[in-house]
ZATORVO-796797 format. One record per residue (C-alpha): x, y, z; residue in three letters; residue number from 0. Coordinates in steps of 0.001 Angstrom, whole numbers. Example, Ala and Ser with C-alpha at 12.3 -4.5 7.8 and 13.67 -1.06 7.14 Angstrom:
ZATORVO-796797
rec east: 12300	north: -4500	up: 7800	code: ALA	pos: 0
rec east: 13670	north: -1060	up: 7140	code: SER	pos: 1
***
This chain:
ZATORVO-796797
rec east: 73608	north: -30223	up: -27406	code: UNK	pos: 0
rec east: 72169	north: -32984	up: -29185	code: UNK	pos: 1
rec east: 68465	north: -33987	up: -28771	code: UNK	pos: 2
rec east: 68187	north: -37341	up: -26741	code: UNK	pos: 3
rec east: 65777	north: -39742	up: -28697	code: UNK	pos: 4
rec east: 65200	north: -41941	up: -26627	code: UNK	pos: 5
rec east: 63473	north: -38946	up: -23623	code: UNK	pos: 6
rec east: 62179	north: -37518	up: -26769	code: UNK	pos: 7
rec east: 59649	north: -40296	up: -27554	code: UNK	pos: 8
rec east: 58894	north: -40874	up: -23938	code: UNK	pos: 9
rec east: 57929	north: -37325	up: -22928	code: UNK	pos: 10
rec east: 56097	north: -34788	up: -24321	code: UNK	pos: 11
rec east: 56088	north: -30655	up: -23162	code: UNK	pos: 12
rec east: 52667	north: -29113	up: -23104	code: UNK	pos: 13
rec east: 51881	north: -25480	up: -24544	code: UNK	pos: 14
rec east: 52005	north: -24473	up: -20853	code: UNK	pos: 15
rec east: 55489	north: -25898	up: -20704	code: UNK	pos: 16
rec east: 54739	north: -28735	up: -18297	code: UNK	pos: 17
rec east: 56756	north: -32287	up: -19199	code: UNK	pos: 18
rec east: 54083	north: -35234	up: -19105	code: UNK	pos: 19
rec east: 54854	north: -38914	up: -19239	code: UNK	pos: 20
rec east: 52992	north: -42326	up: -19467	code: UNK	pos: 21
rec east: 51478	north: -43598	up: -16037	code: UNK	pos: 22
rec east: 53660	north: -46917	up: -15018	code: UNK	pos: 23
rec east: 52226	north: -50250	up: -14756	code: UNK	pos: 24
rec east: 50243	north: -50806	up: -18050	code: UNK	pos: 25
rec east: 52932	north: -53495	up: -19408	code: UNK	pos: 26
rec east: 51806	north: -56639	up: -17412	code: UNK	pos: 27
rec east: 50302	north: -58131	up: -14475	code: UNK	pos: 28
rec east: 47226	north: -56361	up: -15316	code: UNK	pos: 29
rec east: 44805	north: -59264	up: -14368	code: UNK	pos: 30
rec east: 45011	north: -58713	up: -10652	code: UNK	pos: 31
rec east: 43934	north: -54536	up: -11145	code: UNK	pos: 32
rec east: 40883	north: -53121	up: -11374	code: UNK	pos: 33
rec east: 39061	north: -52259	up: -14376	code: UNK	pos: 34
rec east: 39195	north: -48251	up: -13086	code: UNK	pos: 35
rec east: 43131	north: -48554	up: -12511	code: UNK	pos: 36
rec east: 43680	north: -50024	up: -15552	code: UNK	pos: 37
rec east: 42184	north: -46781	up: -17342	code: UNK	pos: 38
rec east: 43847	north: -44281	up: -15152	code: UNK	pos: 39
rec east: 46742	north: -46144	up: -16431	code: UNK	pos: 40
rec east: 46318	north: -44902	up: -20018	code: UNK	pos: 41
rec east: 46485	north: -41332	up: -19061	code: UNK	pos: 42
rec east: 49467	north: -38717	up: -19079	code: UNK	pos: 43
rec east: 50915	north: -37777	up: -15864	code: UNK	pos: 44
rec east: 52770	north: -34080	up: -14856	code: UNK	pos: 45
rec east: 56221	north: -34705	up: -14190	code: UNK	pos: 46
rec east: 57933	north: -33239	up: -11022	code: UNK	pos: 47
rec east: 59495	north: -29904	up: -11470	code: UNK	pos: 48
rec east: 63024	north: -30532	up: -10715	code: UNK	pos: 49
rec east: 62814	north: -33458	up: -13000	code: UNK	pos: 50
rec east: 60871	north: -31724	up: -15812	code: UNK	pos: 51
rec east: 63987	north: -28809	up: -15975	code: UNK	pos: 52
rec east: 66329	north: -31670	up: -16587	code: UNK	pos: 53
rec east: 64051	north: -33145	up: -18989	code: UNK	pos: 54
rec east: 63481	north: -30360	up: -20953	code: UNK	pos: 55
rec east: 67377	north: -29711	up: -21269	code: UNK	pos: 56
rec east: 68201	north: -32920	up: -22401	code: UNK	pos: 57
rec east: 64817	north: -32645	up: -25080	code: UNK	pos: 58
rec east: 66026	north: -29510	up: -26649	code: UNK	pos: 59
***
């Protein structure tokens, strides 16, 4: 099966295994959030586990 480029530059698999993605809600109407949500934007967030199997199938 052929890697899908488009999940692979969206997602990335930890040594452990888990499948992390972006946090939503960083593209616009940012001026109405706080300064703290607006950082916890910017970090990675675990993906759910029957999601992350599918994930990793269609990443490798």
């Amino acid at each position: 099966m052929k890697t899908r480029k488009s999940l692979k530059k969206r997602f990335k698999i930890t040594g452990s295994g888990k499948v992390m993605r972006r946090a939503t809600g960083q593209n616009h109407l940012r001026a109405k959030k706080s300064g703290k949500k607006i950082r916890q934007t910017r970090k990675w967030v675990e993906v759910s586990k029957p999601v992350a199997k599918k994930i990793k199938q269609l990443i490798k």
